[in-house]
VONUMAR-569477 format. One record per residue: residue in one letter; z, x, y of N, C-alpha, C, O, CB in turn. Coordinates in steps of 0.001 Angstrom, whole numbers, plus 500000, padded with zeros to 6 digits. Last residue first. Glycine has a CB too. Example, Ala and Ser with C-alpha at 12.3 -4.5 7.8 and 13.67 -1.06 7.14 Angstrom:
BEGIN
S507080512850497750507140513670498940507870512900500030508039513409501138505725514084499402
A507800513190494310507800512300495500507800513200496700508465514236496681509046511308495527
***
This chain:
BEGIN
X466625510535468343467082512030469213467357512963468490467687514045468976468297512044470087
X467253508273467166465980508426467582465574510210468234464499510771468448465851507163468752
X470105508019466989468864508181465703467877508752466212467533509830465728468217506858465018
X470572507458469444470981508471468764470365509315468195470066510496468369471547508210468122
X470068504543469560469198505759470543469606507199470152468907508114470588469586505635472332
X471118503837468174469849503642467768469213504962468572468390505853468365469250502073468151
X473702504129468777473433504163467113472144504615467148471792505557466438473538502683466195
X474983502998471480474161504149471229473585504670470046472923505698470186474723505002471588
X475634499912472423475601500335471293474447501487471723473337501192472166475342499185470157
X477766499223474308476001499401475027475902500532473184476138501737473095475717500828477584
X479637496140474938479655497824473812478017498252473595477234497671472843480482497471471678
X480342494431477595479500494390475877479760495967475734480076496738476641477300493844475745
X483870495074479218482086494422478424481651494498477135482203494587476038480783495150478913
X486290492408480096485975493590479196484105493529478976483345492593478728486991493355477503
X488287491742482508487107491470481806486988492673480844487604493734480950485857491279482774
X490052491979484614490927491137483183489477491467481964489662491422480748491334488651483572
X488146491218487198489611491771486971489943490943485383490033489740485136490885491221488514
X484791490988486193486320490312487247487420491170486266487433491559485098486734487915487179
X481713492167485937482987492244485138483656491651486565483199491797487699483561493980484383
X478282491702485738479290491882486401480586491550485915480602490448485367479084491376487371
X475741493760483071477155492550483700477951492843484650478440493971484713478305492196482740
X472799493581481739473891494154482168474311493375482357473874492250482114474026494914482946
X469858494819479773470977493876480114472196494549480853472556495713480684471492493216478801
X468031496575479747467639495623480816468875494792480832469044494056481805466238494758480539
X468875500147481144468752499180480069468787497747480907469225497551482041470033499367478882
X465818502447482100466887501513482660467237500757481481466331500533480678466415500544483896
X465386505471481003464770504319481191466626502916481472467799502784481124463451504118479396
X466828507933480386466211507633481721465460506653482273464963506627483398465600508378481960
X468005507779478040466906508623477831466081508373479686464920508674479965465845507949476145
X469131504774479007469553505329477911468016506233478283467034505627478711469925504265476368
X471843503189481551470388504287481507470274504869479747471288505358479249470733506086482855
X473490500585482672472870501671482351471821502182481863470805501495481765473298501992481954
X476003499147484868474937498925484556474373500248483681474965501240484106474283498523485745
X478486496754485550477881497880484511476720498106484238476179497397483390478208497790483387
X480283496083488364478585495899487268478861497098486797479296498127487317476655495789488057
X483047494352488921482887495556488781481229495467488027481114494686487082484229496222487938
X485088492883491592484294492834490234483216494360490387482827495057491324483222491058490116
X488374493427492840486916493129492958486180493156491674486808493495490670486264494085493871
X490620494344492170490914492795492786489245492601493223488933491633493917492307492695494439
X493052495089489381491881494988490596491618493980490825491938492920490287490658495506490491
X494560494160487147495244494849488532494220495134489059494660496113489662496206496123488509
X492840494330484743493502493372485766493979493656486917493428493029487822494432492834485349
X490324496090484748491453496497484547492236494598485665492056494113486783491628498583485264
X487102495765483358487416495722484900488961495162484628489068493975484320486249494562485985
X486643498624481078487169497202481203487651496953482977488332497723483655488661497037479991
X483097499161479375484444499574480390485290498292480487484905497178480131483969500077482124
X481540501583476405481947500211477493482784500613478623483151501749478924482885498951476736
X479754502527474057479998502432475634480315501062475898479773499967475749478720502865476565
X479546504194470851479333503075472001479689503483473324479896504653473646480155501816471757
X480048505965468777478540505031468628478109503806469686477197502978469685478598504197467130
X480622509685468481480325508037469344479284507097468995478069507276468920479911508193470859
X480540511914467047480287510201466548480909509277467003481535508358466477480531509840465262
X481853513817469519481352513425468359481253512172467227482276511705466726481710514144467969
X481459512432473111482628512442471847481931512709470231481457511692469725483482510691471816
X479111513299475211479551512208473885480719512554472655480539512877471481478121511988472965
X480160515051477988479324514889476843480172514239475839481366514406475587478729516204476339
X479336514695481122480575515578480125479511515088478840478306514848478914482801514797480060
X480328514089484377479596514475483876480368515156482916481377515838483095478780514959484575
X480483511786487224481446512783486341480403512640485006479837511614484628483407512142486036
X480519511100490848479577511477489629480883512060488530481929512599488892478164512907490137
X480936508524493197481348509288492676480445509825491474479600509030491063482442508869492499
X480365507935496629479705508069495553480015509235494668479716510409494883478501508049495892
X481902506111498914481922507314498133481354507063497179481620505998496622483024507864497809
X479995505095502054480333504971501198480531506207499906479681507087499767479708504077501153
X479560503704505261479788505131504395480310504666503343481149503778503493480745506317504967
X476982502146506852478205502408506310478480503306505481477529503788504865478594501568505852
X474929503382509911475427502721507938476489503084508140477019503838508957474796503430506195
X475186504098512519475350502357512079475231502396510183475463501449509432473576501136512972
X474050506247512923475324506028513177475828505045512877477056504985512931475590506138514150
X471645507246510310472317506175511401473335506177511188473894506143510092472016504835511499
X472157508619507472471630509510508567471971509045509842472483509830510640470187509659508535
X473540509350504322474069509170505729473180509377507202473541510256507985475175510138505762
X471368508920501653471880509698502557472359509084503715471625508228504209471063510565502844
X471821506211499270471166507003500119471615507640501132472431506970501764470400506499500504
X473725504691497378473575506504497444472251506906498483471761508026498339473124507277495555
X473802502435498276473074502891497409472628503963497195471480504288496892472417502436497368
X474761503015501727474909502083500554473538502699499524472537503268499958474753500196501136
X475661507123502357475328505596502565474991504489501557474897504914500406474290505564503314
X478395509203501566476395508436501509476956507528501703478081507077501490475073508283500062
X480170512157500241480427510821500924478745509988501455477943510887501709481565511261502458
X481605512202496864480495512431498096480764511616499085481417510576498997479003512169497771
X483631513172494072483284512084495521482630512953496446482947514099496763484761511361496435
X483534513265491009483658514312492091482944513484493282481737513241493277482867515891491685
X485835512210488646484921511805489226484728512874490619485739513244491215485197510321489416
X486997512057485762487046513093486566486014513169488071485537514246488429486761514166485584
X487168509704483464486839510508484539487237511577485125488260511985484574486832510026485224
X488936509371480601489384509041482129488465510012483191489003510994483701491205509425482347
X488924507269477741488297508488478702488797508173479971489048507047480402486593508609478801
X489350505512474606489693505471476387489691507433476824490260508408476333491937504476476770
X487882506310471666488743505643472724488645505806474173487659506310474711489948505964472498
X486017506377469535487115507626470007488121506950471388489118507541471802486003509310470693
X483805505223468642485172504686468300486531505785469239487747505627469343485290504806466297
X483373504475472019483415503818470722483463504509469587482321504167469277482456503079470564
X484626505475475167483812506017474275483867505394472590484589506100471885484177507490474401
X485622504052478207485829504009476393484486504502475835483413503944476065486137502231475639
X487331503379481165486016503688480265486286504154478778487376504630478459485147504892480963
X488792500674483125489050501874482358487602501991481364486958501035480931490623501696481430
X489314500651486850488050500392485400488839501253484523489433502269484883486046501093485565
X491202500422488594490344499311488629489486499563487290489004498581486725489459499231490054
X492562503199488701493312501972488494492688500219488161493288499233487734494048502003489767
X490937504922488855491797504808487424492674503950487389493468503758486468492524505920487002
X489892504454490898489173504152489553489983504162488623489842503491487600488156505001489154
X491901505105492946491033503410493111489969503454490942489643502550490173488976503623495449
X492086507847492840493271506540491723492761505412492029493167504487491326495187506287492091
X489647508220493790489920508869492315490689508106491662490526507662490526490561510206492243
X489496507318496364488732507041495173488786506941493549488366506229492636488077507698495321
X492062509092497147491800507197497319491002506566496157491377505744495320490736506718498831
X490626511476497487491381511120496579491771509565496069491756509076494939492317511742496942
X488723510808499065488168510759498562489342511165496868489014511140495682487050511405499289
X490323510176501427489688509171501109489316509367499552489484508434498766488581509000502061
X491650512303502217492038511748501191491470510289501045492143509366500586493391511850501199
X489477514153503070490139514446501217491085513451500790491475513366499625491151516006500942
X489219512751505007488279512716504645488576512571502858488297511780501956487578513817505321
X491750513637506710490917512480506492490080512287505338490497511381504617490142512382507462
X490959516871506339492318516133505691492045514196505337492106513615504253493816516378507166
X488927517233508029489029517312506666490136516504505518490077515894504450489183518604506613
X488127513983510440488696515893509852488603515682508522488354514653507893490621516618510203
X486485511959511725487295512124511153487045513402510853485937513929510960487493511302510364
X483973511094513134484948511701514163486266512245513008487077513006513536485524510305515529
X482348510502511154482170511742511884482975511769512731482768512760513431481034512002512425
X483527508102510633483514508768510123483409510475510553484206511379510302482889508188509575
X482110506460513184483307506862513332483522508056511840483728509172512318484323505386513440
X479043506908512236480039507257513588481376507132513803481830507793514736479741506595514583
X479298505518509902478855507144509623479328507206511505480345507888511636476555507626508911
X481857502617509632480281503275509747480294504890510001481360505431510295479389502542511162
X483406501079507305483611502697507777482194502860508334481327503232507544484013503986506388
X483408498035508405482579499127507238483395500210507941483935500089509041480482499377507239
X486414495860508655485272496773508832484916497614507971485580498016507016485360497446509768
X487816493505506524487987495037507095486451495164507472485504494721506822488620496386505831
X487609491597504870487504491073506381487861492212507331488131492086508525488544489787506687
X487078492083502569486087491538502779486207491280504451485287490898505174485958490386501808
X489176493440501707488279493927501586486679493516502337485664494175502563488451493919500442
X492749493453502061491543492245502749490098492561502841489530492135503847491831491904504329
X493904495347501636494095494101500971493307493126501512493413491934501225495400493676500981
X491309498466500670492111497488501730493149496416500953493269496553499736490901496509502662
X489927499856499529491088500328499430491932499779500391492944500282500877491058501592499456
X487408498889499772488534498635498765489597498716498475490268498122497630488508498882498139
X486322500012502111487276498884502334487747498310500973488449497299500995486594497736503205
X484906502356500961486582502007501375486799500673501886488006500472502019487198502977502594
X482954501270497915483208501131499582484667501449499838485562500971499141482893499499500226
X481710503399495754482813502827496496482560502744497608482096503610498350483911503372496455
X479991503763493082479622503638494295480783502987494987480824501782494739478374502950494386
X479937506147489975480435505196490857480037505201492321479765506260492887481747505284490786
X478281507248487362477953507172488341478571506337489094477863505331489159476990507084488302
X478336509350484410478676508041484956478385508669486784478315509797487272480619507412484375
X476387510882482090476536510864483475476845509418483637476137508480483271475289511400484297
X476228512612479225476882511639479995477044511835481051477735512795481392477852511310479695
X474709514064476761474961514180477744475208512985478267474457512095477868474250514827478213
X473333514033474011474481513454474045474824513914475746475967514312475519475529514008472720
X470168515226474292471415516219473960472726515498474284473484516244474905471366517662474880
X469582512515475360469033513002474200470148513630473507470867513164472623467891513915474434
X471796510961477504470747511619476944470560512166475965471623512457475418470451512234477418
X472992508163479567472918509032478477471798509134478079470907508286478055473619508777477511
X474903506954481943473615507468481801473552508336481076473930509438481473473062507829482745
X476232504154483815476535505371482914474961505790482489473996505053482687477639504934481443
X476655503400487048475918503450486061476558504578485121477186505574485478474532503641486510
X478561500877488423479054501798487240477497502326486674477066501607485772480116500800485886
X479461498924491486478892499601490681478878501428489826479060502558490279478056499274491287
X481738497330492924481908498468492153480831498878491189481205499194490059483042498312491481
X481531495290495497481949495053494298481981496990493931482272497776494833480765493804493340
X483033493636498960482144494674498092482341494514496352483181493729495912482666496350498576
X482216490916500498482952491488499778482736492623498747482214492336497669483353490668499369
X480923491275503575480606490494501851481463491198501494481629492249502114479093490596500806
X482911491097506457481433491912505645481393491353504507482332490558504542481419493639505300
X484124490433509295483586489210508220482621490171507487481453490101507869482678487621508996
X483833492035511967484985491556510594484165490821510131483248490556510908486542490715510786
X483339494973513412482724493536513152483617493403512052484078494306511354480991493320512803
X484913496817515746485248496666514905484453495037514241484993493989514594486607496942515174
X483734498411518997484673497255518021484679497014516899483474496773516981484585496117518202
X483801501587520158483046500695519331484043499228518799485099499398518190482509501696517984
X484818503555521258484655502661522039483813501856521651483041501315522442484450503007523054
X486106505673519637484248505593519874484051504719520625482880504775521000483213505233518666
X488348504325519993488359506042520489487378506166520877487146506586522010488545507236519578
X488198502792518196488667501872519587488015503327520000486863503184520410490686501205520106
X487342503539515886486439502611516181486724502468517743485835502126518522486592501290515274
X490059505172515229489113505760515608487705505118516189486947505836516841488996506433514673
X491204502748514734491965503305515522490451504973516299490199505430517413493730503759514317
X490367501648512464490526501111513500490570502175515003489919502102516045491704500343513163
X490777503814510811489529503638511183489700502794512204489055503199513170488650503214510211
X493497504003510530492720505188510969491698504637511514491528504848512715492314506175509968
X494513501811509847494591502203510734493942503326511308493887503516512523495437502180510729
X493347501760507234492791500742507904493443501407509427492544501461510266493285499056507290
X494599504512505750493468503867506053492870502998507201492036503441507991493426503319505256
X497067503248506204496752504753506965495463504671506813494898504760507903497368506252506334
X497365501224504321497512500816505730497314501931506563497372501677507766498816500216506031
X496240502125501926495821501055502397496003500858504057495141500482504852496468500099501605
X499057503770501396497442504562501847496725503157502009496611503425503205496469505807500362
X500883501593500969500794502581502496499605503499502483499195503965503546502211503706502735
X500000500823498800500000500000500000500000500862501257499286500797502258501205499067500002
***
């Protein structure tokens, strides 16, 4: 709660400084997950965070736009991007089938929506996390669970060999997904 409220005060507080106001009412963000596996069993998950997750009112906080951001320091910054780190291990948990529950290691960037680069003073900033590792020996799945104790929904979406898979899901707090069965694509490798 109190990094929630050093948060929201920061940015406020740096929005008044830029002599910018603050727009309220944004969509409520969600949590996209790609995971992304390859031939040589390689694993790339992929998270996209808005800070205003790290609000209690996600949807009625301002964006972090890339101008006030740039007025923020290092210290700012590291701990947004620590923010991130227990925002995941508290909102998704990830599972390797049969070997169990994995915990990221996620390394935060800071970009604009949909990982595109920061360039207007007007996007919003967002952390884009990566963690990279390799398939548990005789893994035969993938999933995640959008952890009750969060309070946004979470997509799973993924990649097998670099082709998109066509099913996916948005997860709510409490949800669990489908198990992105790797057996086949295994075989095939």
């Amino acid at each position: 709660m109190a990094m929630r409220v050093l948060v929201l005060v920061t940015w406020v507080s740096l929005a008044i400084v830029a002599g910018v106001t603050p727009a309220w009412g944004h969509p409520v963000p969600d949590v996209p997950i790609w995971g992304s596996f390859e031939e040589d069993g390689s694993v790339r998950l992929e998270v996209l965070i808005d800070p205003r997750s790290f609000t209690d009112d996600p949807e009625g906080e301002p964006h972090l736009f890339k101008r006030t951001f740039d007025l923020m320091d290092k210290g700012e910054r590291k701990e947004l991007t620590k923010a991130a780190q227990k925002y995941m291990e508290d909102t998704v948990a990830f599972y390797f089938e049969p070997a169990g529950k994995v915990t990221p290691q996620f390394e935060f960037v800071f970009t604009g929506e949909a990982w595109k680069p920061l360039s207007d003073s007007e996007d919003p900033v967002m952390l884009s996390g990566v963690w990279t590792t390799k398939l548990p020996k005789g893994a035969q799945g993938y999933r995640i669970e959008a952890l009750p104790e969060g309070e946004l929904s979470v997509v799973f979406k993924n990649k097998l060999g670099g082709k998109v898979v066509e099913r996916w899901q948005t997860l709510f707090p409490g949800e669990k997904s489908f198990v992105l069965d790797l057996t086949e694509f295994l075989k095939k490798n």
